[in-house]
PDB file of N, CA, C and O in Angstrom:
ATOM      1  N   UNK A   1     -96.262-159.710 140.782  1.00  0.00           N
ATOM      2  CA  UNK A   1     -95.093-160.554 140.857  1.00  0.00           C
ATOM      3  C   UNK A   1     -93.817-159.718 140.902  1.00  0.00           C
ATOM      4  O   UNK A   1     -92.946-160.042 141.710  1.00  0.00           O
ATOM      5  N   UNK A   2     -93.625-158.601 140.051  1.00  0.00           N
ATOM      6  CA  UNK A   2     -92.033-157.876 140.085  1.00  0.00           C
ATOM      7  C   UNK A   2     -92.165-157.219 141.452  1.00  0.00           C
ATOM      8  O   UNK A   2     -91.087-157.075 142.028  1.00  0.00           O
ATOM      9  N   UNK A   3     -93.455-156.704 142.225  1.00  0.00           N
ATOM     10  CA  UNK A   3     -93.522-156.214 143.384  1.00  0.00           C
ATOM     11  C   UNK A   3     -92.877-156.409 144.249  1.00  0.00           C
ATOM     12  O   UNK A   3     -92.533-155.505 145.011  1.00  0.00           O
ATOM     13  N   UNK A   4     -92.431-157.950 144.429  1.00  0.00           N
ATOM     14  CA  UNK A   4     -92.259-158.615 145.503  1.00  0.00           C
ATOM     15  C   UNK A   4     -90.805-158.632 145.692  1.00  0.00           C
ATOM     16  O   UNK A   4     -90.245-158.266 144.658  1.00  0.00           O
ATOM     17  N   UNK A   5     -89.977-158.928 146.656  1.00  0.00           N
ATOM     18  CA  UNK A   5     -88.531-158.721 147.147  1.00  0.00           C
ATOM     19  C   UNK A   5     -88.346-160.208 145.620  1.00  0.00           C
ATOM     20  O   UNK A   5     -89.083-160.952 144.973  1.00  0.00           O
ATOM     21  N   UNK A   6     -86.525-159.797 145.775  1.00  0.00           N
ATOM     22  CA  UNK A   6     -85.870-160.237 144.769  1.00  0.00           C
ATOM     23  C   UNK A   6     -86.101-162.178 145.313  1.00  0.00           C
ATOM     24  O   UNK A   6     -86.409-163.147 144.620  1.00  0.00           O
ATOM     25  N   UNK A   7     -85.837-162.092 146.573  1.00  0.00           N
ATOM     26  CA  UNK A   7     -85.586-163.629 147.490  1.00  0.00           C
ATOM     27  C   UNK A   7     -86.884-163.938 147.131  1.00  0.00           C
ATOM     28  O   UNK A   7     -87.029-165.098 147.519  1.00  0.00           O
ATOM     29  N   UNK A   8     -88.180-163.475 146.478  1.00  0.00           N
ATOM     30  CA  UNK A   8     -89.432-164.521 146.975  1.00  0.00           C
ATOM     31  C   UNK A   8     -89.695-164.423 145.514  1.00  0.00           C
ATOM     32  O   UNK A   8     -90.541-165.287 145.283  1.00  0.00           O
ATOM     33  N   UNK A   9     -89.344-163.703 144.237  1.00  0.00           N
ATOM     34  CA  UNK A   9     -89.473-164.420 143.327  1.00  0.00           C
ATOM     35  C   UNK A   9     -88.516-165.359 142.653  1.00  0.00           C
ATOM     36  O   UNK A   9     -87.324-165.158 142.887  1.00  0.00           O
ATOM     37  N   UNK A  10     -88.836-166.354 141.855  1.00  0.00           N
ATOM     38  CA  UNK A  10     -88.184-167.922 141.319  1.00  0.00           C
ATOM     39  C   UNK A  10     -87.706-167.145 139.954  1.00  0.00           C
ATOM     40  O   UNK A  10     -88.031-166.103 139.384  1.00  0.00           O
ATOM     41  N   UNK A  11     -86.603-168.382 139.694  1.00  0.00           N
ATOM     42  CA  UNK A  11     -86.059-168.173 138.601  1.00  0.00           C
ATOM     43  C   UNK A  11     -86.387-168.588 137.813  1.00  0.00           C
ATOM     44  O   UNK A  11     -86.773-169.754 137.885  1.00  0.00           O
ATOM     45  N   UNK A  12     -86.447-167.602 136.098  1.00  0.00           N
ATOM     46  CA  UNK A  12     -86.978-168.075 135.218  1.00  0.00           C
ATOM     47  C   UNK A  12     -85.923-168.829 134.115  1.00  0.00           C
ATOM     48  O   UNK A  12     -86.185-169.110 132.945  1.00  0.00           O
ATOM     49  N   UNK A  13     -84.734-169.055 134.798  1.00  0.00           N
ATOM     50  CA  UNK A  13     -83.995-169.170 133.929  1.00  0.00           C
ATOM     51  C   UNK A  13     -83.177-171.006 134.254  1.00  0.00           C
ATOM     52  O   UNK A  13     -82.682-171.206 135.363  1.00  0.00           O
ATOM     53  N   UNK A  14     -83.156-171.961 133.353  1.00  0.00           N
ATOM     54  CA  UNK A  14     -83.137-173.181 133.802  1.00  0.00           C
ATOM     55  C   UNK A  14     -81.372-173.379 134.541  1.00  0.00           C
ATOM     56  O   UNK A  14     -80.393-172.672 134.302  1.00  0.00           O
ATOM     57  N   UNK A  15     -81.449-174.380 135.311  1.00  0.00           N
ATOM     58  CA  UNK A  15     -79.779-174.225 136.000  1.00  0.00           C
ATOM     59  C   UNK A  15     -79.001-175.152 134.956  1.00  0.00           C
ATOM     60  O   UNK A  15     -79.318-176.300 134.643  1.00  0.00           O
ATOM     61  N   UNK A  16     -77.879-174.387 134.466  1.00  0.00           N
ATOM     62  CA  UNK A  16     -77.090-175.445 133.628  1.00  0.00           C
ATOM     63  C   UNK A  16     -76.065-175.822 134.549  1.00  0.00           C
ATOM     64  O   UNK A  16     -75.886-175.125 135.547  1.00  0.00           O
ATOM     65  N   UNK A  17     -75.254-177.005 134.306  1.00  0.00           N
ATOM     66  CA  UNK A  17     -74.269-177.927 134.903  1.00  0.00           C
ATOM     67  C   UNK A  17     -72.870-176.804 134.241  1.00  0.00           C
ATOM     68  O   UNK A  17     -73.088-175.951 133.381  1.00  0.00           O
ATOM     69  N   UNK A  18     -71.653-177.021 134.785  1.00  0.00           N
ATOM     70  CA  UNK A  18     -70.379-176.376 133.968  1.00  0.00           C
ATOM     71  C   UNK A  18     -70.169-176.393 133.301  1.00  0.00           C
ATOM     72  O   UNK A  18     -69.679-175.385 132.791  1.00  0.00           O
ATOM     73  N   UNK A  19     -70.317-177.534 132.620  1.00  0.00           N
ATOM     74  CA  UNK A  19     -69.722-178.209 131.416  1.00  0.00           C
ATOM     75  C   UNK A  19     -70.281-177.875 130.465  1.00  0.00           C
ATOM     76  O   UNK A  19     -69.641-177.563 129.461  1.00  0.00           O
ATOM     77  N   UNK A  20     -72.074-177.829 130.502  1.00  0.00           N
ATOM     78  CA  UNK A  20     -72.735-177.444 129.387  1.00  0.00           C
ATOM     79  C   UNK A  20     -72.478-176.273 128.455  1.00  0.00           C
ATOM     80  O   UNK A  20     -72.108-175.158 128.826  1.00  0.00           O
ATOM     81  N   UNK A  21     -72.678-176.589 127.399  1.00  0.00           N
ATOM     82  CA  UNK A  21     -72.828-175.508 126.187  1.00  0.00           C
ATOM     83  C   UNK A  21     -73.685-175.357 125.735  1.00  0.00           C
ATOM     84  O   UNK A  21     -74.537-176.235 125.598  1.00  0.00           O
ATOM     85  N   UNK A  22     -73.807-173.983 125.257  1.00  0.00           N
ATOM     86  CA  UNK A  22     -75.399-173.412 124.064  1.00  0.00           C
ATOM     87  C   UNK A  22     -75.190-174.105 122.591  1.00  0.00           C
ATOM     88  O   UNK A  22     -76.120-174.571 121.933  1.00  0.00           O
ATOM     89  N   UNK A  23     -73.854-174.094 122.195  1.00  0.00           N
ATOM     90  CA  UNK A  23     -73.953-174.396 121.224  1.00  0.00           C
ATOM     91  C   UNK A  23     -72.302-174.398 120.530  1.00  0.00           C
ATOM     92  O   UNK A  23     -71.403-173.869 121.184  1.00  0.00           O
ATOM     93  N   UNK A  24     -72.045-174.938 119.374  1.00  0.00           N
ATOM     94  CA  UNK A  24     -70.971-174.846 119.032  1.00  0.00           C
ATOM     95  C   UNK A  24     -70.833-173.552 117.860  1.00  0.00           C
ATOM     96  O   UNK A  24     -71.764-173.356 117.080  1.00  0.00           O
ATOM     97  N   UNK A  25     -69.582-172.699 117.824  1.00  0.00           N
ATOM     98  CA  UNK A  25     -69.465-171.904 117.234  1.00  0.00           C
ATOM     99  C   UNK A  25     -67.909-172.003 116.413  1.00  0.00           C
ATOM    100  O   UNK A  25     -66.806-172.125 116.944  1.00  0.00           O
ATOM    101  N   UNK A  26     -68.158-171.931 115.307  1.00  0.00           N
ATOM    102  CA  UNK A  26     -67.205-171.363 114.005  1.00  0.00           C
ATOM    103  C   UNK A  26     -66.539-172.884 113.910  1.00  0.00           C
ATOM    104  O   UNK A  26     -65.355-172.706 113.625  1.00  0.00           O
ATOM    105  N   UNK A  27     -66.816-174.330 114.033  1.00  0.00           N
ATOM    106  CA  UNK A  27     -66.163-175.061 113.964  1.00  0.00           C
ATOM    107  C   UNK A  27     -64.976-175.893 114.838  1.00  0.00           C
ATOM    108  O   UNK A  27     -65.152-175.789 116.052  1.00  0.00           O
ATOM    109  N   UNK A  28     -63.914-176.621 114.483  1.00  0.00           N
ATOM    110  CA  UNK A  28     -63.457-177.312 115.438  1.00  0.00           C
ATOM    111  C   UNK A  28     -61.768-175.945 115.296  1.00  0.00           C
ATOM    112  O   UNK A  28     -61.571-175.250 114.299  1.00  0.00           O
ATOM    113  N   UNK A  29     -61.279-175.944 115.977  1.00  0.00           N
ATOM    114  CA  UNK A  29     -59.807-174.906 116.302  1.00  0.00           C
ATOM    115  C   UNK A  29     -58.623-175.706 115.278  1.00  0.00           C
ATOM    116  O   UNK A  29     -57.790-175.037 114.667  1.00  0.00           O
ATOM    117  N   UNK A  30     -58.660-176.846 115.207  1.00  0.00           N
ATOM    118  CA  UNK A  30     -57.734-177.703 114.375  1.00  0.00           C
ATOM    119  C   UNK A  30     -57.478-177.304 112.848  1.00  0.00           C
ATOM    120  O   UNK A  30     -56.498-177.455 112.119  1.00  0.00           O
ATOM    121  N   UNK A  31     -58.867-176.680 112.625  1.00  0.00           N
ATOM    122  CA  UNK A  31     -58.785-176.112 111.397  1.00  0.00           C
ATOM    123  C   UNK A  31     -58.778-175.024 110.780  1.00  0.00           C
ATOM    124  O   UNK A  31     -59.128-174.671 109.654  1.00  0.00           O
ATOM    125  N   UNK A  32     -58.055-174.222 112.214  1.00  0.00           N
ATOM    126  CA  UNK A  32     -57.375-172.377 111.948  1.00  0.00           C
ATOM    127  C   UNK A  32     -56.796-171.886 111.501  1.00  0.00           C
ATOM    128  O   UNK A  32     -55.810-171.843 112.236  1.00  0.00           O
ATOM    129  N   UNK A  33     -56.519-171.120 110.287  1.00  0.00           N
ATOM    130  CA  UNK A  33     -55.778-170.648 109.490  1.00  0.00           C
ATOM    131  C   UNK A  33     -55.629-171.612 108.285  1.00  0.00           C
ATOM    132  O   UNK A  33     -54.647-171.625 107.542  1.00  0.00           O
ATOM    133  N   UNK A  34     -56.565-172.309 108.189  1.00  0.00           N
ATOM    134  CA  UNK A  34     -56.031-173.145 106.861  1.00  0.00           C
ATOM    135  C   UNK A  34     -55.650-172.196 105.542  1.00  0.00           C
ATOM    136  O   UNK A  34     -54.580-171.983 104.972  1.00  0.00           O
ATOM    137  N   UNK A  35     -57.205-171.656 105.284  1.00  0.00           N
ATOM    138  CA  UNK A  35     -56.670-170.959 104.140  1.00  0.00           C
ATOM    139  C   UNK A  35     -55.383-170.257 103.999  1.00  0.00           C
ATOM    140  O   UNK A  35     -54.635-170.404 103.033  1.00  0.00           O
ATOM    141  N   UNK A  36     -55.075-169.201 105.378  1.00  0.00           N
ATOM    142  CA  UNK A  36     -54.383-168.896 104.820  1.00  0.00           C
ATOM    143  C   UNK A  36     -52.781-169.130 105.164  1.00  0.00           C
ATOM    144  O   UNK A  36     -51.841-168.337 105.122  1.00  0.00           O
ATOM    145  N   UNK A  37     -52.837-170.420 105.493  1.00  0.00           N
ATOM    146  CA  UNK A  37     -51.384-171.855 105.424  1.00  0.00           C
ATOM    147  C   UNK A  37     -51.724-172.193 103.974  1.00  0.00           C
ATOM    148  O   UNK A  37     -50.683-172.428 103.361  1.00  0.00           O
ATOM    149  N   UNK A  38     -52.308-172.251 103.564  1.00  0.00           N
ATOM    150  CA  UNK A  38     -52.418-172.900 101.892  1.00  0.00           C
ATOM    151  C   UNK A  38     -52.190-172.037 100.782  1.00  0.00           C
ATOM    152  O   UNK A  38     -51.823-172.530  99.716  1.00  0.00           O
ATOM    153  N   UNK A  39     -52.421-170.396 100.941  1.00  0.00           N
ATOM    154  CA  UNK A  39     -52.426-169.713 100.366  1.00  0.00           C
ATOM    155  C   UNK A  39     -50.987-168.754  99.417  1.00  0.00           C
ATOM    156  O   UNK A  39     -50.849-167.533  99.492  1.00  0.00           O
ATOM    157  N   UNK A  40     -50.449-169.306  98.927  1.00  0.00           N
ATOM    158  CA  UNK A  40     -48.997-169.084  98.622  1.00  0.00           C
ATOM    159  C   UNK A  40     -48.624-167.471  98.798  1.00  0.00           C
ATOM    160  O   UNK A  40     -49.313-166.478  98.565  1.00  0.00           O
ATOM    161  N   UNK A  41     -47.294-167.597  99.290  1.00  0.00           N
ATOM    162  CA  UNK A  41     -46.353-165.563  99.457  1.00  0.00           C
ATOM    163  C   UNK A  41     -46.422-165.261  98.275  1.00  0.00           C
ATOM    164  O   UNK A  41     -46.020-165.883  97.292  1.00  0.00           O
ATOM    165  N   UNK A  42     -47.217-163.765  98.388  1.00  0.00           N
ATOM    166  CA  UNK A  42     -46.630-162.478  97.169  1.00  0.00           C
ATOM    167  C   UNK A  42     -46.169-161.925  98.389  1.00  0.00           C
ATOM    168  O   UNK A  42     -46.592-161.986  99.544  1.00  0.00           O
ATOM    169  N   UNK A  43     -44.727-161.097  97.594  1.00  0.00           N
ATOM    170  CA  UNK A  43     -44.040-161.114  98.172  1.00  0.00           C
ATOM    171  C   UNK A  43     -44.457-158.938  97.598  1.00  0.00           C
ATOM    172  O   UNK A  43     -44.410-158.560  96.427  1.00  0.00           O
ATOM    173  N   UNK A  44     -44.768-158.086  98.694  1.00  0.00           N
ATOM    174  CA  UNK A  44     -44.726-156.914  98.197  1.00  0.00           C
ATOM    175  C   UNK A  44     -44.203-156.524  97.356  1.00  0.00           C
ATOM    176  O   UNK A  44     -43.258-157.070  96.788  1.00  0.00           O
ATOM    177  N   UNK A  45     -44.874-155.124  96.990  1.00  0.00           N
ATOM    178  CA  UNK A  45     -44.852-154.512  95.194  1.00  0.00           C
ATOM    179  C   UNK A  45     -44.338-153.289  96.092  1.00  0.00           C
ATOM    180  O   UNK A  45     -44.657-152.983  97.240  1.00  0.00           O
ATOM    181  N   UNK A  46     -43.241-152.558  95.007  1.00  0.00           N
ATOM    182  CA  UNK A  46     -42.781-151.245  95.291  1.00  0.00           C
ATOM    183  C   UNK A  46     -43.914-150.195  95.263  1.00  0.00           C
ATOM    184  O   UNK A  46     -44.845-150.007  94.480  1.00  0.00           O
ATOM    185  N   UNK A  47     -43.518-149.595  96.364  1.00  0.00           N
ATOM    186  CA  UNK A  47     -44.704-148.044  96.508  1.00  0.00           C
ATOM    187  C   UNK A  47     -44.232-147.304  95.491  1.00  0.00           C
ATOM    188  O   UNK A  47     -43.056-146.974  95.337  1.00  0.00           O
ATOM    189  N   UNK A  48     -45.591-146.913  94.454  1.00  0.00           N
ATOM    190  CA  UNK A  48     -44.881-145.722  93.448  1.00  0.00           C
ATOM    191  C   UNK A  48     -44.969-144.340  94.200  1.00  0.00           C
ATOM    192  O   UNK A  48     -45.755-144.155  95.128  1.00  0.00           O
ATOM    193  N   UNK A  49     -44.093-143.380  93.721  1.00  0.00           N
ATOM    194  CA  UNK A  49     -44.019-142.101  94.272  1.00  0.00           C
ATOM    195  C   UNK A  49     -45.410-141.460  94.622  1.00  0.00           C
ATOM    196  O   UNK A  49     -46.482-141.672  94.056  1.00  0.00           O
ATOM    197  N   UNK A  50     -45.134-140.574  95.750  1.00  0.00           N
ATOM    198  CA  UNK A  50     -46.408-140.213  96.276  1.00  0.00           C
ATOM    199  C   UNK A  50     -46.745-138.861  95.754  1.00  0.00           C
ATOM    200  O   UNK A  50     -46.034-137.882  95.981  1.00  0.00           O
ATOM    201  N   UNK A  51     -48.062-138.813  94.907  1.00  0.00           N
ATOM    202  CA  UNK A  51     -48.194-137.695  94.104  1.00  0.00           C
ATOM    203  C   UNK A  51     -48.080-136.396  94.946  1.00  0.00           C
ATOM    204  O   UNK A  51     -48.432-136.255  96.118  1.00  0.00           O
ATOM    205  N   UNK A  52     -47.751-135.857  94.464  1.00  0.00           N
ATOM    206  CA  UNK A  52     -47.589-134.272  95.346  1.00  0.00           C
ATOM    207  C   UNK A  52     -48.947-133.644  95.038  1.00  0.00           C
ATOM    208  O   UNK A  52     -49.378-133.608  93.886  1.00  0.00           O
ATOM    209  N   UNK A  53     -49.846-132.977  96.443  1.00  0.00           N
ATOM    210  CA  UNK A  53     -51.076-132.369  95.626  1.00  0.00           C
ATOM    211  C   UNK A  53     -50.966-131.154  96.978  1.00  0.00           C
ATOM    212  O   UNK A  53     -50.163-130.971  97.894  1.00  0.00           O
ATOM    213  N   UNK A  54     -52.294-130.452  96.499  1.00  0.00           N
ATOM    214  CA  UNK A  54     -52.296-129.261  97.090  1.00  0.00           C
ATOM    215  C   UNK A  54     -51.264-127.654  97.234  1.00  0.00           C
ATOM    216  O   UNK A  54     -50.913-127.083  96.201  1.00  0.00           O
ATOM    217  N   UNK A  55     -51.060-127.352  97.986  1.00  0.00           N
ATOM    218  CA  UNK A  55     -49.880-126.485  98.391  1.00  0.00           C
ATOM    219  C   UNK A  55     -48.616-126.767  97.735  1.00  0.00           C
ATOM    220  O   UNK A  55     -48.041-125.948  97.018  1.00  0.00           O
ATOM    221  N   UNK A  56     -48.311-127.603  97.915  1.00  0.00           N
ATOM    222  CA  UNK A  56     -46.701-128.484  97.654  1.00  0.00           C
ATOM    223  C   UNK A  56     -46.869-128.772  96.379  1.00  0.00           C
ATOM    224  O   UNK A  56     -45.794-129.118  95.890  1.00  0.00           O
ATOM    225  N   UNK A  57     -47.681-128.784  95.670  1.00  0.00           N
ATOM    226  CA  UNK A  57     -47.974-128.891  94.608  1.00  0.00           C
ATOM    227  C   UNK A  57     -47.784-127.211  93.687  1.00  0.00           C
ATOM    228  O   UNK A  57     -46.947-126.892  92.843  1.00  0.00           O
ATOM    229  N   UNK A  58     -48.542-126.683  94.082  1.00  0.00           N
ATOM    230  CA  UNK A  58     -48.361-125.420  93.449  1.00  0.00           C
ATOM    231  C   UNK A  58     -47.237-124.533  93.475  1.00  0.00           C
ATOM    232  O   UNK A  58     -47.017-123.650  92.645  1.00  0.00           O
ATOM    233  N   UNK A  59     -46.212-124.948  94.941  1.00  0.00           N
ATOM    234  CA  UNK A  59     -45.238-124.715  95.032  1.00  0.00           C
ATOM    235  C   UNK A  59     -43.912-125.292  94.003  1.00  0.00           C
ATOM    236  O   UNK A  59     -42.973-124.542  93.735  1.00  0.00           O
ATOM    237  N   UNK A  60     -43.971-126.448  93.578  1.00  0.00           N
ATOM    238  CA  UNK A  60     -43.533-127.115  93.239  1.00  0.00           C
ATOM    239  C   UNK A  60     -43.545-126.600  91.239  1.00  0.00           C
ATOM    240  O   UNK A  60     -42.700-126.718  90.351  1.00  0.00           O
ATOM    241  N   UNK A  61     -44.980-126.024  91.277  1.00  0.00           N
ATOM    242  CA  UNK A  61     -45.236-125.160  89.510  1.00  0.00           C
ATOM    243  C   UNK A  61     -44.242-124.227  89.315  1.00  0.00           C
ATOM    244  O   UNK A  61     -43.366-124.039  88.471  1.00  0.00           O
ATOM    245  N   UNK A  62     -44.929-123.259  91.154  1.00  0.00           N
ATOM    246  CA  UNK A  62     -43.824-122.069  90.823  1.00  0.00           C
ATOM    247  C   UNK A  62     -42.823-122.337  90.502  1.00  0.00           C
ATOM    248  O   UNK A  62     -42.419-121.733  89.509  1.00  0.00           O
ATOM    249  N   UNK A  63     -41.737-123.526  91.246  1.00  0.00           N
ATOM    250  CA  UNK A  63     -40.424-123.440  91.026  1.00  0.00           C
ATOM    251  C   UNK A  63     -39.794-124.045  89.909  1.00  0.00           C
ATOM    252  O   UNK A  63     -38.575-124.048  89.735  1.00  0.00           O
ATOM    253  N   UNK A  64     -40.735-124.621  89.059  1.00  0.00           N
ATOM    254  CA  UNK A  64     -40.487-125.605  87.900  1.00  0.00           C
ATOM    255  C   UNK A  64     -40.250-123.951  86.858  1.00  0.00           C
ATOM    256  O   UNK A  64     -39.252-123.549  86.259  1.00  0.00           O
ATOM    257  N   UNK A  65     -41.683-123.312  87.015  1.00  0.00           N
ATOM    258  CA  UNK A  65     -41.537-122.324  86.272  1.00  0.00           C
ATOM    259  C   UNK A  65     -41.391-120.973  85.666  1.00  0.00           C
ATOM    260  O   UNK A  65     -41.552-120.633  84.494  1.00  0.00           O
ATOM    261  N   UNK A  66     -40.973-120.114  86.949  1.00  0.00           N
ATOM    262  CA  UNK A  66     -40.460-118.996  87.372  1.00  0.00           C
ATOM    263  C   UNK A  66     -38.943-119.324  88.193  1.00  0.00           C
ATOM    264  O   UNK A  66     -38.000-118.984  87.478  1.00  0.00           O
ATOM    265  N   UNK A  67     -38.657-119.711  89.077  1.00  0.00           N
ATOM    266  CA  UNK A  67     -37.225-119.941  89.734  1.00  0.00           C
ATOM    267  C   UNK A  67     -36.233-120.627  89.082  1.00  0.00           C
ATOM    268  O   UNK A  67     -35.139-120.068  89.009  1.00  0.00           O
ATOM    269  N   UNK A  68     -36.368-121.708  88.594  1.00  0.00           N
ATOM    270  CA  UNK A  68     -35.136-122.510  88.016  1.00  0.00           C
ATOM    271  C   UNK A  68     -35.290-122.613  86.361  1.00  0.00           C
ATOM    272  O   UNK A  68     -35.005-123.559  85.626  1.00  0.00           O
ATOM    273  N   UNK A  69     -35.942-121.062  85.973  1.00  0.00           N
ATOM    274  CA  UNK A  69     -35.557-121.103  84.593  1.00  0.00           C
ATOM    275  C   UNK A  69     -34.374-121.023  84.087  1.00  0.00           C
ATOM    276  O   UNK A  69     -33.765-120.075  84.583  1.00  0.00           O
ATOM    277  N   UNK A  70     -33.692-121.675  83.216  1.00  0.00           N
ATOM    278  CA  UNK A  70     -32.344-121.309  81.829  1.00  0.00           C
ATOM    279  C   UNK A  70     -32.637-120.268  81.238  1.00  0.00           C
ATOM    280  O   UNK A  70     -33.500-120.379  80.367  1.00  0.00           O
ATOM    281  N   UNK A  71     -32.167-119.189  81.433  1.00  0.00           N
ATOM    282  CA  UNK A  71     -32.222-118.324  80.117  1.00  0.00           C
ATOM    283  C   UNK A  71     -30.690-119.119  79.150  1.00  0.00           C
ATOM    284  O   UNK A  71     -29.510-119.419  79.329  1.00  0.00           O
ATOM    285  N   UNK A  72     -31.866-119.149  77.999  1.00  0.00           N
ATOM    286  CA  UNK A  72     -30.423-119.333  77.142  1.00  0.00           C
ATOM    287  C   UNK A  72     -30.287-119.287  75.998  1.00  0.00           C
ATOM    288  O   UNK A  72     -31.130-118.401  75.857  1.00  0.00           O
ATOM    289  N   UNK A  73     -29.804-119.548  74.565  1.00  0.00           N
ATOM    290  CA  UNK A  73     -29.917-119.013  73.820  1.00  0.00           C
ATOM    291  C   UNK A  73     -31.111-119.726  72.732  1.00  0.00           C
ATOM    292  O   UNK A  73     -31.207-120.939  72.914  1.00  0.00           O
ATOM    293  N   UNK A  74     -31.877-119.265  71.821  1.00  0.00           N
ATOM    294  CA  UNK A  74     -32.950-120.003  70.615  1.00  0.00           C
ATOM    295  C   UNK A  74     -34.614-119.620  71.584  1.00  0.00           C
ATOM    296  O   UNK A  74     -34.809-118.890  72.556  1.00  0.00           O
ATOM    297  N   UNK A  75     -35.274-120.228  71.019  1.00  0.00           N
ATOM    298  CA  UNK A  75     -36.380-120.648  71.473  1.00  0.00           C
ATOM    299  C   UNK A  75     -36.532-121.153  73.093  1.00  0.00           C
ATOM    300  O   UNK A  75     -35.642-121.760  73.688  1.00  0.00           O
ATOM    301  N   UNK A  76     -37.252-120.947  73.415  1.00  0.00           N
ATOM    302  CA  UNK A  76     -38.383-121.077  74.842  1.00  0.00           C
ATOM    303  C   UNK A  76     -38.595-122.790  74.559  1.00  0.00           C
ATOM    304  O   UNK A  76     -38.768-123.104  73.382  1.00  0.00           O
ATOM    305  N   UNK A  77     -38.589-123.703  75.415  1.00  0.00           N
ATOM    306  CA  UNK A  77     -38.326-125.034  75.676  1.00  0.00           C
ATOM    307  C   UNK A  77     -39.494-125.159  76.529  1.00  0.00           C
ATOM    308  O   UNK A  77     -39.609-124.628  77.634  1.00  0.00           O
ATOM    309  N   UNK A  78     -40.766-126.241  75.673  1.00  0.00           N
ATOM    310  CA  UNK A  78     -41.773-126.399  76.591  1.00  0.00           C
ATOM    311  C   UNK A  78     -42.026-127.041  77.918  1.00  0.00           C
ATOM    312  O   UNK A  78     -41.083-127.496  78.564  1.00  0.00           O
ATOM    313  N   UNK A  79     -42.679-127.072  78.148  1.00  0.00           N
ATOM    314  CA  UNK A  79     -42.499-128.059  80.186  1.00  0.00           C
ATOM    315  C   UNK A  79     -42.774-129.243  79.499  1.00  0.00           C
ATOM    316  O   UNK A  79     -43.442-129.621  80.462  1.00  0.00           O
ATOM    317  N   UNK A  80     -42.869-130.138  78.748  1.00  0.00           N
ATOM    318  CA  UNK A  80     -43.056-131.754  78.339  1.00  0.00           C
ATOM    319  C   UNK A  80     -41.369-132.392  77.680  1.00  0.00           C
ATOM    320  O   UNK A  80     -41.017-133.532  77.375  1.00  0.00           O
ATOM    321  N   UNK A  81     -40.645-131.093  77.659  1.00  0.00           N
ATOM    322  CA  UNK A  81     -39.239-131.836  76.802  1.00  0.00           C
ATOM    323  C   UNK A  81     -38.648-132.448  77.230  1.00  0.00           C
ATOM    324  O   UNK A  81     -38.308-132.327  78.407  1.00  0.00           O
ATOM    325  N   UNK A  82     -38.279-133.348  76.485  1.00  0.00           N
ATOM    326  CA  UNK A  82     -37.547-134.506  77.702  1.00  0.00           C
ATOM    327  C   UNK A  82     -35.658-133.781  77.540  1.00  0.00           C
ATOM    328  O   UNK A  82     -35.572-132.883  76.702  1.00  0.00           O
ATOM    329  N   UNK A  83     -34.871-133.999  77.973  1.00  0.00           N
ATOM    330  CA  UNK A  83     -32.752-134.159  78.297  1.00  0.00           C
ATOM    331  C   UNK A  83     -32.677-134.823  77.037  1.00  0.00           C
ATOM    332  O   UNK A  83     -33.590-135.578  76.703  1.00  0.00           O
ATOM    333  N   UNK A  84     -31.763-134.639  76.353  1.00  0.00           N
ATOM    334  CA  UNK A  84     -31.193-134.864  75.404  1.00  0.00           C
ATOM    335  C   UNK A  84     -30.795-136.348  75.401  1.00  0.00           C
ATOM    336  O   UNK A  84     -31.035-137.022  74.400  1.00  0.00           O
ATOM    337  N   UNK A  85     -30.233-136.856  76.414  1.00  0.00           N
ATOM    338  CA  UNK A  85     -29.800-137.987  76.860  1.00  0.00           C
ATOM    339  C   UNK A  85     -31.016-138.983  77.409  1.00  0.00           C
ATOM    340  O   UNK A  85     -30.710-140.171  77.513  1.00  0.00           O
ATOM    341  N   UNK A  86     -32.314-138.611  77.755  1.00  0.00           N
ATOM    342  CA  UNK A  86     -33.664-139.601  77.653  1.00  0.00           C
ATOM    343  C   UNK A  86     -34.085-139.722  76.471  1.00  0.00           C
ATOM    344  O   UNK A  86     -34.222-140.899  76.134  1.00  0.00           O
ATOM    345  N   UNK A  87     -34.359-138.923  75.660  1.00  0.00           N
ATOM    346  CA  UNK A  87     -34.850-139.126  74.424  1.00  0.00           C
ATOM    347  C   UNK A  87     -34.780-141.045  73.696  1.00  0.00           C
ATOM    348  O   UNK A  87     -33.880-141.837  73.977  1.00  0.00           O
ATOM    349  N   UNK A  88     -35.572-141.247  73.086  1.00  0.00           N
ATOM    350  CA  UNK A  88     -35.426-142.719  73.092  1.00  0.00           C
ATOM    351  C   UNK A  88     -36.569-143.188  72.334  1.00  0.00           C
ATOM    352  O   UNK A  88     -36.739-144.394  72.155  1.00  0.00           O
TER     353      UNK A  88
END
């Protein structure tokens, strides 16, 4: 049967009309977006700062703690102290 020219074998496949359908899918269109028409605005949250990592990061040690040291007078001031004026 596949031997044979395309014209002398029949189709196995039934003839549908235009109109016809296989089937209905996802419902009727009237009811698109409901959820999310019903679904009330949040209204965006502020981006918190974007952690610094890698390179820029280590760069960022050095300069905290070799470049923009105070020499000044008393005791050595640890990296956690807060300004006189945060304190709280």
């Amino acid at each position: 049967d596949t031997r044979r020219p395309v014209e002398e074998r029949g189709t196995s496949l039934p003839a549908l009309s235009p109109g016809a359908r296989m089937g209905k899918v996802h419902g009727s269109l009237a009811r698109a977006g409901k959820v999310r028409g019903q679904t009330p605005k949040v209204s965006k949250q502020e981006k918190k700062k974007k952690v610094v990592v890698g390179r820029a990061k280590k760069r960022l040690q050095y300069n905290r703690r070799f470049v923009n040291v105070a020499v000044g007078l008393g005791k050595k001031k640890g990296p956690n102290t807060q300004p006189l004026g945060k304190a709280g």
